[in-house]
N, C-alpha and C positions, 0 to 999 in steps of 0.2 A: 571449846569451840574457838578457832583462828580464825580471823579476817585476814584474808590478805586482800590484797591490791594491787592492780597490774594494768599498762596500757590494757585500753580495748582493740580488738581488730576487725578488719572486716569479715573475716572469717566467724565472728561473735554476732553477726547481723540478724539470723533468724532466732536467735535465742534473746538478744536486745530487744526485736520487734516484740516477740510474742511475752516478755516479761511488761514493756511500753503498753501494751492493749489490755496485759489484765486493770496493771496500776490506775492508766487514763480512758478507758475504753472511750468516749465518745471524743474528747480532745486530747486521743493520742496522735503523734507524728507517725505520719506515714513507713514505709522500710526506706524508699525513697531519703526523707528528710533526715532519716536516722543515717544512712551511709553516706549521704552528704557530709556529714559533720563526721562521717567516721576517716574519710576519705579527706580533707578538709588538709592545707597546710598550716592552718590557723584553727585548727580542732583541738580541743584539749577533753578527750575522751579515756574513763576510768571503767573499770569493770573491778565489783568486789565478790570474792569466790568466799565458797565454806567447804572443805572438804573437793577440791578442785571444780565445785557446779559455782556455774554464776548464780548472785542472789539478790543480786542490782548493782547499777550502773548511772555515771554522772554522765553529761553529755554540753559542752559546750564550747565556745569561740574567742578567742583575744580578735581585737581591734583595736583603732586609732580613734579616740573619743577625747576633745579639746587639746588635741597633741602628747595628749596621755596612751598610753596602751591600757584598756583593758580589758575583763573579760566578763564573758555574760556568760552564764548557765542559763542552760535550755531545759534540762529536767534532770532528776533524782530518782532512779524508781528504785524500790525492793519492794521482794514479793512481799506478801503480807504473810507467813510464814514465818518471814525473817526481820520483819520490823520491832522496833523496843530493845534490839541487840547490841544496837550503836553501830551498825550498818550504813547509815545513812552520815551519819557524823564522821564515821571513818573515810568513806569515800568524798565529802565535802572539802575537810582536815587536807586530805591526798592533793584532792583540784586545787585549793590556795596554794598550796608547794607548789604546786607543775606552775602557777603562774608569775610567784615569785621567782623561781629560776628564770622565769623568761621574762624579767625586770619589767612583769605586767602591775601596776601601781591599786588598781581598783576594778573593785569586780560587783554586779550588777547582776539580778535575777528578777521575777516577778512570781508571784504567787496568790492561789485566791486569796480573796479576803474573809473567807469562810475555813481556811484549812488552818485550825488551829494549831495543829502537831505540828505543820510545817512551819508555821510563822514561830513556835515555838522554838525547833532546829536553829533557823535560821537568828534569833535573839539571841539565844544562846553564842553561837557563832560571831557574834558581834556584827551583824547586819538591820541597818536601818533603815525606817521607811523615807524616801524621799518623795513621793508621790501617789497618790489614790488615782486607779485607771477605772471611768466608769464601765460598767455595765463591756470589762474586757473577756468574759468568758462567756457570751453570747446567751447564758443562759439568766440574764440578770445581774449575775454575780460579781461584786466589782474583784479588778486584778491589786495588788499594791506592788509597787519597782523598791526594791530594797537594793540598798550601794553598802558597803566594806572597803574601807582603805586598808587596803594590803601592807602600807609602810606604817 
């Protein structure tokens, strides 16, 4: 089995959405918000294939945050089919590249504070908590902002 890894396009939108609804169904992004960021000059959007089908996809933004660039990730999904393959780590791996080519310094995500697999990912990765967001996923559940210096 290969991973590859490849911009996303817009052309990738209905297959982005409907992977986005299985992974998050009640706080997934809209097709809207997903082609915003796909459309975005400041998007830093991956898609990871198996066999040329997409099997998820990273999705997020650089910006100017204390005269720094950096970059936030908005979501991670793989099916659940294809999770535990390093699917997810591969497409992470990918997004830090795309942001160091683009002399982006530090990169920022949020995650529940219930999802262990991901807070796991994400340690791995070398990303730390800087914050507990209460009661950020409306359902109770607190959010936490994890930061990664890039240099």
């Amino acid at each position: 089995m290969t991973i590859t890894v490849r911009q996303a396009e817009v052309g990738d939108l209905q297959v982005l959405w409907k992977i986005e609804k299985e992974c998050f169904r009640v706080e997934a992004f809209t097709k809207e918000q997903i082609a915003h960021i796909l459309k975005s000059p400041a998007g830093v959007s991956l898609v990871a294939q198996i066999d040329h089908a997409i099997v998820g996809f990273i999705l997020g933004l650089i910006y100017e945050f204390d005269e720094i660039k950096a970059g936030h990730i908005f979501t991670i999904d793989v099916l659940v089919e294809h999770r535990r393959k390093g699917v997810a780590s591969r497409l992470l791996g990918e997004f830090e590249r795309s942001l160091i080519k683009k002399d982006v310094r530090t990169c920022f995500l949020e995650v529940r504070a219930d999802n262990v697999a991901a807070r796991r990912l994400y340690r791995k990765h070398g990303y730390t908590e800087v914050k507990r967001l209460k009661d950020y996923y409306g359902d109770g559940v607190d959010g936490l902002r994890l930061k990664k210096s890039l240099v």
